[in-house]
C-alpha positions as CSV (number, residue, x, y, z in Angstrom):
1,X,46.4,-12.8,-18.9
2,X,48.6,-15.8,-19.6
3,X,48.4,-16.5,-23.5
4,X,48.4,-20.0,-24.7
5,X,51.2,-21.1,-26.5
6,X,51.2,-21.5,-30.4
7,X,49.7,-24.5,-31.5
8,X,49.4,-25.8,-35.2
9,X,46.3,-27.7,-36.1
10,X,45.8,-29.9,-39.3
11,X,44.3,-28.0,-41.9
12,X,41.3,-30.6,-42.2
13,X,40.3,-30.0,-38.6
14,X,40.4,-26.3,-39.4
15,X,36.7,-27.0,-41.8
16,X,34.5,-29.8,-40.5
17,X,32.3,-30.2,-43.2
18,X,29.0,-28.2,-42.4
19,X,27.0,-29.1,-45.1
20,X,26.3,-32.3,-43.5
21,X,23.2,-34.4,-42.7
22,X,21.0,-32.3,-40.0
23,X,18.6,-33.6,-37.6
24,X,15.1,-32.6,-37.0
25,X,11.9,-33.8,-35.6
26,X,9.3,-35.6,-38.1
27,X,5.6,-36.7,-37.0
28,X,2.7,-38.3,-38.9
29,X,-0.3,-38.4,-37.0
30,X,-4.0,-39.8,-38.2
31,X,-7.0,-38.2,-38.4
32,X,-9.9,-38.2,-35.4
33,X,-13.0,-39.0,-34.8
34,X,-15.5,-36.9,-32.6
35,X,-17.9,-38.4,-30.2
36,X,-20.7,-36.0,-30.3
37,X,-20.6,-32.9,-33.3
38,X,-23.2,-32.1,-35.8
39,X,-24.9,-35.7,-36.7
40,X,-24.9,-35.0,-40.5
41,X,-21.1,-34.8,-40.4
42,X,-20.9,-37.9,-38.3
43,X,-22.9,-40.0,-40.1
44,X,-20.6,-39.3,-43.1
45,X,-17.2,-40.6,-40.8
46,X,-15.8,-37.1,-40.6
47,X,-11.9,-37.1,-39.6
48,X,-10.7,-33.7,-38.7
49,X,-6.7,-33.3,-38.1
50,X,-6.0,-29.3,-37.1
51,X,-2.5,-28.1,-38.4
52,X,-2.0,-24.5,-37.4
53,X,-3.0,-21.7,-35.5
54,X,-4.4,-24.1,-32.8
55,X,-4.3,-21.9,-29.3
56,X,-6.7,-19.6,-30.0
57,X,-9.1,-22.7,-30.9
58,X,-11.0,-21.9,-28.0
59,X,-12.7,-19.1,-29.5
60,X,-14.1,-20.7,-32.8
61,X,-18.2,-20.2,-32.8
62,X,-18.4,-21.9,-36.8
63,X,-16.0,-24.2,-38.9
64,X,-16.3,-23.4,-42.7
65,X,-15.6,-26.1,-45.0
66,X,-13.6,-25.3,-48.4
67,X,-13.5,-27.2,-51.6
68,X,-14.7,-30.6,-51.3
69,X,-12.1,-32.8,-53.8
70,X,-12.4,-36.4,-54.0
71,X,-9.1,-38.7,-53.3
72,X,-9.3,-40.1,-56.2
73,X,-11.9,-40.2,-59.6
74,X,-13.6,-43.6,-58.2
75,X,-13.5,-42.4,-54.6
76,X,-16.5,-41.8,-52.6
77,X,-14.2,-39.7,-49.7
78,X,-13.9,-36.4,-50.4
79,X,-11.1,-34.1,-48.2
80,X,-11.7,-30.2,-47.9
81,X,-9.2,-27.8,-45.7
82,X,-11.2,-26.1,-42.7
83,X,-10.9,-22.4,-41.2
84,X,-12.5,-22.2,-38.0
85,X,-13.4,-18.7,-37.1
86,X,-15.4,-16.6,-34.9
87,X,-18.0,-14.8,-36.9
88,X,-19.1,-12.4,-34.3
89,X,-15.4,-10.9,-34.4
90,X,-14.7,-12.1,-37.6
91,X,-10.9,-13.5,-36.9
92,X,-9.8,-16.7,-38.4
93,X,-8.2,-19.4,-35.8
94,X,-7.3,-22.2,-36.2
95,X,-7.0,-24.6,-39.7
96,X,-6.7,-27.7,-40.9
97,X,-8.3,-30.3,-43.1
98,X,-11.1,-32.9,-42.9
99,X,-12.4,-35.8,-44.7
100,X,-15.6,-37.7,-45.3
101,X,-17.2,-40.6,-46.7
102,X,-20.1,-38.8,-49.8
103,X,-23.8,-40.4,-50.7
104,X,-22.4,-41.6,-54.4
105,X,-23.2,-39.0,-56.4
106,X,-22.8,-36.2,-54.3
107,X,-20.4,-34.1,-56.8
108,X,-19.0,-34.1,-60.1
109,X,-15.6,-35.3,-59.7
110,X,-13.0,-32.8,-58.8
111,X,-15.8,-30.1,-58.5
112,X,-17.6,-28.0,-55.7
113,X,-20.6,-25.8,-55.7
114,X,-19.0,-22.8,-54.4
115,X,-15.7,-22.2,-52.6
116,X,-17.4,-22.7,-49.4
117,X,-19.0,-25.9,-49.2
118,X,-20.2,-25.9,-45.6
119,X,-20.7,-23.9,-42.3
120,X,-20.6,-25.7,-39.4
121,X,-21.4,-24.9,-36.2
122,X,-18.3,-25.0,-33.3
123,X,-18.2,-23.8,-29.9
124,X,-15.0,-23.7,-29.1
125,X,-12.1,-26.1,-30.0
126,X,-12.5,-29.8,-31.1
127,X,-11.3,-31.0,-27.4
128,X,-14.6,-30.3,-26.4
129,X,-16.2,-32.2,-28.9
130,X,-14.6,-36.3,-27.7
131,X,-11.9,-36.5,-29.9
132,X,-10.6,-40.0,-30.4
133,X,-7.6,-41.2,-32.3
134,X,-8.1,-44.3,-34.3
135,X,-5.4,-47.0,-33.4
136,X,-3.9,-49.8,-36.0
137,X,-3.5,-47.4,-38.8
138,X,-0.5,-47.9,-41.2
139,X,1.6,-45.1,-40.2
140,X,0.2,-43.2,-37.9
141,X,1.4,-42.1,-34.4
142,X,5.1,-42.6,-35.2
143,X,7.8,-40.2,-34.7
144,X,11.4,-39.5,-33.9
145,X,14.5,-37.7,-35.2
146,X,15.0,-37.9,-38.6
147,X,17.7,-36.0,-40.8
148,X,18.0,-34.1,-43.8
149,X,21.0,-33.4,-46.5
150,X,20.8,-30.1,-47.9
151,X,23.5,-31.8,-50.5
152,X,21.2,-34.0,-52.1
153,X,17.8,-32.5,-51.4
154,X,16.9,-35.8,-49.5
155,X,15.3,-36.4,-46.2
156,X,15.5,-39.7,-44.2
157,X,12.9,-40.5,-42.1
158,X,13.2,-43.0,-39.0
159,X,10.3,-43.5,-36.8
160,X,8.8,-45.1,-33.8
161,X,5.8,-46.6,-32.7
162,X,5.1,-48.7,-30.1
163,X,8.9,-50.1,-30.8
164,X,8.1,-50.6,-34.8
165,X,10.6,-48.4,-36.6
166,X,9.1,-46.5,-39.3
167,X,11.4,-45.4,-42.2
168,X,11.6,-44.0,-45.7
169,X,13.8,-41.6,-47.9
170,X,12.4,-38.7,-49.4
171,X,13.6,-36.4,-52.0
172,X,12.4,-32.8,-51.0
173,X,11.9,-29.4,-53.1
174,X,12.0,-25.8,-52.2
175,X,9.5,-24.5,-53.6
176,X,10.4,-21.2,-51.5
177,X,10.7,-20.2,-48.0
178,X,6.9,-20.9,-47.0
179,X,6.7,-24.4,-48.8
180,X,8.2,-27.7,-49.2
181,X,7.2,-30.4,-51.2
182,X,8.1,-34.4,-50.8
183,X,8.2,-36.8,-53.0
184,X,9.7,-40.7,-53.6
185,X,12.6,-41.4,-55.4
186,X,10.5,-42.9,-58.0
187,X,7.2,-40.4,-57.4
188,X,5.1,-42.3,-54.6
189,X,6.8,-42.0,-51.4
190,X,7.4,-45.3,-49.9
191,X,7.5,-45.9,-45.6
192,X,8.5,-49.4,-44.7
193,X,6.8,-50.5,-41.1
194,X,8.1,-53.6,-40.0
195,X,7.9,-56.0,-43.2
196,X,4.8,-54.1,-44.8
197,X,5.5,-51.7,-47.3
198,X,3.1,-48.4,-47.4
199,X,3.1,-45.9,-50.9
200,X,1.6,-42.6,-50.5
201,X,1.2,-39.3,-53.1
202,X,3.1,-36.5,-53.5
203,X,3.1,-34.0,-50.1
204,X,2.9,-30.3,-49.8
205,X,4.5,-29.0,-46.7
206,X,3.6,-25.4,-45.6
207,X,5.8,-23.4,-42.9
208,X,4.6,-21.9,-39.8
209,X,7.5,-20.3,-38.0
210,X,10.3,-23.2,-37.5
211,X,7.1,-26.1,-38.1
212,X,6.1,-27.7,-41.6
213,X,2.8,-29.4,-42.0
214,X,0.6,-30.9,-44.5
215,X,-1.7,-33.9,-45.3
216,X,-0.2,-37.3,-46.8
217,X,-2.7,-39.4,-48.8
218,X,-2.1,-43.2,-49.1
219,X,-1.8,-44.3,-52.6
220,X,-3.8,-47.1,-52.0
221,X,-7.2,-46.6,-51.3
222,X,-8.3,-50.2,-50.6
223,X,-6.6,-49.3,-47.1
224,X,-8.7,-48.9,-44.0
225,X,-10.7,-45.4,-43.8
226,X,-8.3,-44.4,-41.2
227,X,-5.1,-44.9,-43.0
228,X,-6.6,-42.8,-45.8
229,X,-5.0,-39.7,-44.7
230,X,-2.5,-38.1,-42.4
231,X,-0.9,-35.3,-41.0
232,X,2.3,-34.7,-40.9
233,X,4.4,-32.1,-39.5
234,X,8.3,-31.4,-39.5
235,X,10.0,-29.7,-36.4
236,X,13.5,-28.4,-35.3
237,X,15.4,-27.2,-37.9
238,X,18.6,-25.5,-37.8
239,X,18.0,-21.8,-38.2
240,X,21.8,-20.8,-38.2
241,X,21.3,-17.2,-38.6
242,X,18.7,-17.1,-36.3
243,X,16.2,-15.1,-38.8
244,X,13.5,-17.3,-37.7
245,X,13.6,-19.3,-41.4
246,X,14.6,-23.1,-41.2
247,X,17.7,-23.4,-43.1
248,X,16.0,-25.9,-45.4
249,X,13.9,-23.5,-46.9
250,X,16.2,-20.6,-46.2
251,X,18.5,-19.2,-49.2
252,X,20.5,-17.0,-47.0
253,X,21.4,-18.7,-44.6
254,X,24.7,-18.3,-43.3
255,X,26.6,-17.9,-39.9
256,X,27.5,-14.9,-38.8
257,X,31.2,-14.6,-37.4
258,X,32.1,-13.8,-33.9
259,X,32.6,-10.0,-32.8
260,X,35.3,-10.4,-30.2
261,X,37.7,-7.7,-28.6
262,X,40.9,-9.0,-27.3
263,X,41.1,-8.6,-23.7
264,X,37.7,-7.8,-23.0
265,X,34.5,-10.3,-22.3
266,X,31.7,-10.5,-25.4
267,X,28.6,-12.1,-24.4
268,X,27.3,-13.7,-27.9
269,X,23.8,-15.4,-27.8
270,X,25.1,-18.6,-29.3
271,X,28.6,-19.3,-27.0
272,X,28.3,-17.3,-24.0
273,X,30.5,-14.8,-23.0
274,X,34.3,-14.9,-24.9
275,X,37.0,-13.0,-23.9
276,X,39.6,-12.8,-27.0
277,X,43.8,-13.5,-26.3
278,X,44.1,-13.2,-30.2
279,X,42.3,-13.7,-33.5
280,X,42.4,-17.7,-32.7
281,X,42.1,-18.4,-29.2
282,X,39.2,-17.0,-26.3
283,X,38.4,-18.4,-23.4
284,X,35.0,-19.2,-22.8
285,X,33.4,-18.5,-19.4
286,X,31.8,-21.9,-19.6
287,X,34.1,-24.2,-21.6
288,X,37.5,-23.0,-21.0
289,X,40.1,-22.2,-23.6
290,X,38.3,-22.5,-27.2
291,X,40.1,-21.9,-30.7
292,X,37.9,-20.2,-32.8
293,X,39.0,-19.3,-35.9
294,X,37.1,-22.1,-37.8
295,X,33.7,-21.1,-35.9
296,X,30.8,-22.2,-36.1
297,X,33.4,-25.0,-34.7
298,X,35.5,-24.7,-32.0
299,X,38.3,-26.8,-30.7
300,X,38.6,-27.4,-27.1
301,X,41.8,-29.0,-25.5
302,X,40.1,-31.7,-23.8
303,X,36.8,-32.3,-26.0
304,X,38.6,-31.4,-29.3
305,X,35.4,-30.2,-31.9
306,X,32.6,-28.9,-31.0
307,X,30.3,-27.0,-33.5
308,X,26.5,-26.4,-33.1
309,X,23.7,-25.6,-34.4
310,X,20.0,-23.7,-33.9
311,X,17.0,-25.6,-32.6
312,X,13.4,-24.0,-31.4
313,X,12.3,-25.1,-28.1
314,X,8.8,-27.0,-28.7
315,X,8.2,-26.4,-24.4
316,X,9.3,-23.0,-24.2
317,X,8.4,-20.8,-27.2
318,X,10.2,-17.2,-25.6
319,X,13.7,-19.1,-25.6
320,X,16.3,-20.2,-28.2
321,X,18.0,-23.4,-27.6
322,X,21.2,-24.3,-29.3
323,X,23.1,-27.6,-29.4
324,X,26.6,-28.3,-30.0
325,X,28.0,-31.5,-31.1
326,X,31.5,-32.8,-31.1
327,X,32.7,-35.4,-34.0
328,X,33.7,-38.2,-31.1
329,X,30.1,-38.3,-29.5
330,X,30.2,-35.3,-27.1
331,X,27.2,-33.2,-26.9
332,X,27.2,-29.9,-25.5
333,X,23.5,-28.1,-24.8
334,X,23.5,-24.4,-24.4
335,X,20.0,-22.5,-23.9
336,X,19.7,-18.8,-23.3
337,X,16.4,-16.7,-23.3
338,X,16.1,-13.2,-24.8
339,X,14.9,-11.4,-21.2
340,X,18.2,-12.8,-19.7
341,X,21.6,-13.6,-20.9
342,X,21.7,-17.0,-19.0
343,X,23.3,-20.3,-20.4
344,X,23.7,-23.6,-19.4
345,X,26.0,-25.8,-21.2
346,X,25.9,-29.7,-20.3
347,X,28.1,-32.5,-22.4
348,X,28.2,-36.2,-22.5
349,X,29.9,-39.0,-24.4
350,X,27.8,-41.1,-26.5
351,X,29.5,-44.0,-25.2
352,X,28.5,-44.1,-22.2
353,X,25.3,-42.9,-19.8
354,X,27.0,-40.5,-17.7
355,X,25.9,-36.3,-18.2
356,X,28.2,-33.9,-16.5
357,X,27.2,-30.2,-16.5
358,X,29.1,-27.0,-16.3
359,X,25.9,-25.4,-15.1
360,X,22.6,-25.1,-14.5
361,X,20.7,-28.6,-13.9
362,X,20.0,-31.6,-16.6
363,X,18.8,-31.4,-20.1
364,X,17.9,-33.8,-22.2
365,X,18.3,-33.3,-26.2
366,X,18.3,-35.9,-29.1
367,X,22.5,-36.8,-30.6
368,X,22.3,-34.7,-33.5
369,X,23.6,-36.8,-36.5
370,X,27.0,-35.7,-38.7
């Protein structure tokens, strides 16, 4: 093996900061309609929005109804979170939350009758029912790649829809590992849409796997019916550690260091297969000679730094996908599945279109932001 010569790096290229700004995926979707369901429903404009647990839908023979709570003490809408089950096995599938539009006087405010307020009949999943999603609501139907900053607790949000950008900053809590919590700066959250300016309450986020979701209720309730409400669900997190827990919610997460042998090739899940010349330099079966020592960044010759970090594939739940990022505007893509120790590592410069790959065929990723 020919060893690399010494080479002396400035210390602050040794520790890219790593506590910067990480990307993720953000949605906020409205409620539906249905076409044909059970007519009392109906006739009260019941909006449905289904949040986890969805693909075993298909097996639901009732929806029960929990809680009815109005939005608000004058409101005539009241919103209630769903189970839909199937009573002959008695398994629980998939859940959500609904709303409606009450007879006045239909409950003392902020009260039910009984935890369960309704069983509804429902063969099968909502698809089969005519689904249709209102359009011209406030907010609804954007999304994109927002980012977080685990620094100041605060997420910024920047969305699309129909080419209107969609944007906000949140403040965020930890309540713990299962649960996030959003608020405004100043309490209401506030999403700017073109020149309009939209408030909304307080949101609970609950985790399922790498995915957050929960409902957002406007502020104002003089909007229209359909902009009453929405779900919204957060995607893509880092999960450095790979324990399955975003690292937004997750206390422990930290990297874990490279095991490498000198003279002998490592396969590692996150870099491919490494084969050690000393306790700084490997080379990489894909990328060529890497320094290491700083990892989770590495410095290549050529590309300079490159660290990455964990995403979940939304396409292809068996597999891991990981992306790398350089400081410059490279992006590297690595993806490997747990059957088989493949990888396929593909980079580009942000300033121009051109992707060149070192295997495998194209992949497409969004520029994570530093």
């Amino acid at each position: 093996m020919r060893f690399l010569p010494k080479i002396i790096l400035p210390a602050v290229l040794l520790a890219p900061a790593l506590n910067a700004a990480q990307s993720f995926t953000a949605g906020i979707e409205p409620f539906r309609s249905l076409s044909s369901f059970d007519q009392v429903l109906m006739d009260l404009e019941f909006r449905f929005a289904p949040m986890a647990g969805t693909t075993a839908a298909g097996d639901a023979t009732h929806v029960l109804l929990r809680g009815l709570r109005a939005l608000d003490a004058d409101s005539d809408v009241y919103e209630s979170g769903y189970e839909a089950i199937n009573l002959d096995a008695g398994t629980r599938l998939d859940v959500g939350t609904v709303y409606m539009q009450l007879p006045d006087a239909s409950l003392p405010e902020n009260s039910v009758a009984s935890p369960i307020v309704g069983v509804v009949r429902r063969d099968g999943p909502w698809d089969d029912y005519g689904p249709q999603t209102p359009q011209g609501t406030t907010v609804g139907g954007a999304s994109g790649i927002s980012t977080y900053d685990p620094e100041t607790e605060t997420i910024s949000l920047s969305l699309s829809r129909n080419g209107q950008t969609i944007s906000g900053t949140v403040n965020y809590t930890v309540v713990d590992t299962e649960t996030l919590v959003l608020e405004g700066p100043e309490g209401l959250i506030t999403l700017t849409a073109g020149g309009d300016m939209y408030n909304f309450h307080e949101t609970v986020l609950y985790r399922e796997g790498g995915r957050f979701y929960g409902v957002m209720q406007s502020a104002d309730l003089s909007v229209s019916y359909d902009s009453l409400l929405f779900a919204v669900e957060f995607s893509g997190f880092p999960d450095v550690d790979g324990d399955g827990i975003p690292d937004i919610v997750d206390p422990e997460a930290e990297f874990p260091p490279l095991d490498l042998e000198v003279g002998t090739w490592v396969w590692d899940a996150r870099i491919g297969y490494l084969r050690a010349a000393n306790d700084r330099w490997a080379e990489s079966q894909q990328l060529g000679w890497v320094y290491y020592e700083a990892f989770p960044w590495v410095y290549h010759l050529d590309l300079g730094w490159i660290g990455y970090v964990r995403h979940d594939i939304v396409a292809n739940p068996e597999g891991t996908q990981w992306t790398y990022f350089q400081q410059d505007g490279y992006f590297v893509w690595f993806w490997s599945t747990p059957e088989e120790a493949e990888s396929f590592f593909y980079f580009s410069n942000a300033s121009d279109s051109g992707w060149e790959s070192f295997a495998g065929g194209f992949g497409e990723f969004p520029f994570p932001t530093l």
